[in-house]
Every structure is written in structure tokens, then in C-alpha cells.
C-alpha positions, 0 to 999 in steps of 0.5 A: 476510479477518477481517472480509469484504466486503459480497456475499462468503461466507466458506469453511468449510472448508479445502478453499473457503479455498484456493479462495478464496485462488486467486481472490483471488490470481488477481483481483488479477493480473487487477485490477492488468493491467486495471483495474477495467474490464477485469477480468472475471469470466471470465479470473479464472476461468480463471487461478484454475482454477475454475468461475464456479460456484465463484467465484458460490458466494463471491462476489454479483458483480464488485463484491463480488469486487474488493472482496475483491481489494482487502481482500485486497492491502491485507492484504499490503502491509500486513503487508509494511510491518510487516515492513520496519520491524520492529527489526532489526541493520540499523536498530539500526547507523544514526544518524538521518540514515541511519536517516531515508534507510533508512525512507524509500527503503524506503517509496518502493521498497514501492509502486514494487515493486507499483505495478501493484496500487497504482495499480489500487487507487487509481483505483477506491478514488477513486470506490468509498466502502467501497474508500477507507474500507478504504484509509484504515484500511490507509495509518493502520495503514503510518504506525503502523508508520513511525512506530513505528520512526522513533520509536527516533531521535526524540531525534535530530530537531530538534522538541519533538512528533517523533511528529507530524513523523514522521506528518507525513513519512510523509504526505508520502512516502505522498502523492506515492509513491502519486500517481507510481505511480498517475498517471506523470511526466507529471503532476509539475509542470515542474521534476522533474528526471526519472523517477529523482529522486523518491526522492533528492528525499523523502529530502532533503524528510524529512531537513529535515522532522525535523532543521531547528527548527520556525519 
């Protein structure tokens, strides 16, 4: 953590960070099972190896160690994102329709991959200020990253500002990605053709998004 939370002390020396970094590890398991209201200090203890000793000597309480839980999965998904969308041969063979299709399944794959954490991360993020405003830092950085290489086929999409369409696109993704793997299918509106669709149906919406003229 570069820049850590309110209530959290950060380690010294080798030795602390790579106890910290078990207990960051091991309180995000815990988080994405259980939730904010089910993660105890005790069972992060317990699957972390250390003492509750050890993780007060770091840490002023709960909130302050879902805090660090947060920031900290938010920095791995994060730097999973930049990876995805890093140049590559795979990117550099592909016309805008499929170079459109390729980023945006893998986006949607992203947060279905981890949509355990993600949900836990969402729901408390909705009613804890400092978690949404670290979040929102977190899902700019993704769209920089997005944007940046569906930037390298921007003379394929039909619009004079691409880079604004694109944002525009990944909000669109991000946005109803994250609301299905926080909330489930049963809260889509009648008519989703079913629990598999999703991804066929932000691929179709992004195509049209970026290669059909602004009215």
C-alpha cells in the first residue's frame, strides 16, 4: 500500500510486510465469503497464521483492516486490468470489430473471474465514503487503461471525439458488469434472455456504440 489507510501502520522491515501481506491475502478470502458483516477478526487471524497480537500491531480495528482489504484488491485487479490491455500480437492482428469484441469480453470475464471480491467490495463501498472514493480512483484508472488501447483502432469508430465514446463505452460495461456480479440475474429487468447473455448483449451495445454515426 503506497499510500495506507486511516488506522493502519505501515511495516518496516521485511519481515512485518510479509505479514501484512498474509493478512491482507487472508482478509480478502474471508471479505469476499463473508462479507463485511461476517469477516471477523478471528478467522483472518487464523488463516493468516498470526496472532490477533500481530494484526492489532498493524491494524486499530476492523474498519480500518477492510479498509487495507480493499485498497489492496483494488491494487490487483487494478494491475490485472493494465495487464489485460497491454499492446500484444494478440491485440495488434485484430480489425475494429473484433478488437472492439476482444476488450470488451475480456472486461466482462475480469469481474466474473473475481466477482466474489467484487461484490464484497461493492456493497460495502456503497455505504463506507473513504472505500467509494478509493474505488472511484480504481475504476478511472481501468478506464484509462480500456481507453488507451481501444484508442489504437479510433480511426475505425464512426465518431469525430472516439476517446469520449470509448469512456463512454467502458461505463457502459463497467456499470452493468459490476451490477450483475454484485446484485445477481434476478435483479435484471424482464426480458434478459438469461443468466449467459450478458456478455453477448455488451459486445452487440459496444459495437453499435462506436461504429454507428452520432444522431
Amino acid at each position: 500500500m503506497s499510500f495506507p489507510p486511516d488506522g493502519v501502520r505501515p511495516p518496516l522491515q521485511a519481515r512485518s510486510l510479509r505479514t501484512l501481506e498474509r493478512i491482507l491475502e487472508a482478509g480478502a478470502e474471508v471479505f469476499a465469503e463473508r462479507g463485511y458483516e461476517g469477516l471477523s477478526i478471528a478467522e483472518v487471524c487464523r488463516r493468516a497464521g498470526v496472532s490477533a497480537g500481530a494484526l492489532y500491531t498493524r491494524f486499530e480495528g476492523k474498519e480500518a483492516l477492510v479498509r487495507a482489504i480493499h485498497d489492496h484488491v483494488l491494487s490487483e485487479l487494478s494491475a490485472e486490468i493494465e495487464t489485460l490491455y497491454a499492446p500484444s500480437p494478440e491485440w495488434d492482428a485484430l480489425a475494429a470489430d473484433a478488437f472492439t469484441e476482444r476488450a470488451v469480453r475480456l472486461l466482462v470475464e475480469h469481474f466474473r473471474a473475481h466477482a466474489a471480491i467484487v461484490r464484497a467490495v461493492v456493497l460495502r463501498a456503497a455505504v463506507d465514503p473513504a472505500m467509494r472514493a478509493t474505488g472511484t480512483r480504481a475504476v478511472q484508472a481501468m478506464a484509462d487503461a480500456f481507453t488507451a488501447r481501444m484508442l489504437d483502432r479510433a480511426e475505425g469508430f464512426a465518431h469525430d471525439d472516439p476517446e469520449a465514446t470509448i469512456r463512454s463505452t467502458f461505463a457502459m460495461v463497467f456499470e452493468a458488469t459490476s451490477w450483475d456480479v454484485a446484485f445477481g440475474s434476478e435483479f435484471r429487468a424482464s426480458g434478459a434472455l438469461g443468466p449467459d447473455d450478458l456478455g453477448e448483449r455488451l459486445v452487440t451495445m459496444s459495437r453499435l456504440m462506436l461504429t454507428t454515426p452520432a444522431a
